[in-house]
N, C-alpha and C positions, 0 to 999 in steps of 0.2 A: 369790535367796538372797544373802543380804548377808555374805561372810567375813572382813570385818572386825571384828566383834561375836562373841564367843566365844560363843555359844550358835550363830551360824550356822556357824563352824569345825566344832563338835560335830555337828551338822546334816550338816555336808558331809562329814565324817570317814565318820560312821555309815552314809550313803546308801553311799559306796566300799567300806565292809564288807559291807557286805548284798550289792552286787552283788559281790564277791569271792569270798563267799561262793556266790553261785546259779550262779556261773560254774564253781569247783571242784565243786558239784554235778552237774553237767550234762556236766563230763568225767569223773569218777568211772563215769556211769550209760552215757555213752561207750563207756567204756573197759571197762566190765562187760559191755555190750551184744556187742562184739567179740570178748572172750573165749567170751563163751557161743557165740556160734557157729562159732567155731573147731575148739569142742571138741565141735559136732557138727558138723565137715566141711564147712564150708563158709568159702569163703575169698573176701576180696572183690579189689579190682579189676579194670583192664581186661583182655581176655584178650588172650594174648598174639600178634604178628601172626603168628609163625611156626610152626609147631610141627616137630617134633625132623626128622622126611626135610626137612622146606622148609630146615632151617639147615644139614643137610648138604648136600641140595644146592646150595645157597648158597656153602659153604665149598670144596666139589667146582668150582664153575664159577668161584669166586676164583683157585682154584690150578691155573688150566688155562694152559697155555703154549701160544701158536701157533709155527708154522712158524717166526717171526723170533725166539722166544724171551720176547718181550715177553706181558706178559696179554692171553689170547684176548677176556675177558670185561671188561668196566668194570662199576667197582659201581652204577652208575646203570642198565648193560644189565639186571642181575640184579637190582636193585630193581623193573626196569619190569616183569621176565617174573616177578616174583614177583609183583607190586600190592604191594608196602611202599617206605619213603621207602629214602634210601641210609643215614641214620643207624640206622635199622632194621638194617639187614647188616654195618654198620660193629659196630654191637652183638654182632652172631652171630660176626661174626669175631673180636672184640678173645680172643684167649684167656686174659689174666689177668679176666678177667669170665666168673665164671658166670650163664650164663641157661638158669632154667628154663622148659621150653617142653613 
C-alpha cells in the first residue's frame, strides 16, 4: 500500500476504521458477555488461596509472641504450613486491604 498517493492514505485511513471499529465491537460483546453473567451468579477469576479460618489462622500465628517476646512464627514458616507463597499472607495480613475469601 503506497501512502504517499492520497487514494492510498484513504486506503489506509479506512482499513484503521474498520479495525477500530471490530475492535470496540468485540469489547462491547465483552463487556455484555460479563455482565450477563454476573447477574446470574457467577463470578469469574482465580479462586482465592485462602479462605476466611486459613486467614485467620494466618493472622493468629503472625501475632504469636515466643518466650523472648520476638515472633514465634515467620511469614514464610506460615506460608510453608499453609501451601501459599509469603506475598499470599503478607495480603491476609495488610489490614487496610480487604480480601475477600
Amino acid at each position: 500500500m503506497d501512502t504517499s498517493t492520497p487514494s492510498g492514505r484513504l486506503r489506509f485511513h479506512m482499513f484503521g476504521a474498520f479495525d477500530e471499529f471490530l475492535r470496540e465491537l468485540i469489547v462491547e460483546g465483552t463487556l455484555e458477555g460479563l455482565a450477563s453473567a454476573r447477574a446470574s451468579g457467577r463470578v469469574g477469576g482465580r479462586p482465592a488461596a485462602l479462605n476466611a479460618h486459613e486467614a485467620e489462622m494466618a493472622r493468629a500465628r503472625y501475632e504469636m509472641k515466643g518466650d523472648d517476646g520476638k515472633r514465634r512464627y515467620t511469614v514464610q514458616q506460615i506460608a510453608d504450613r499453609l501451601g501459599v507463597s509469603r506475598a499470599t499472607i503478607y495480603r491476609h495480613l495488610d489490614p487496610d486491604k480487604p480480601v475477600s475469601a
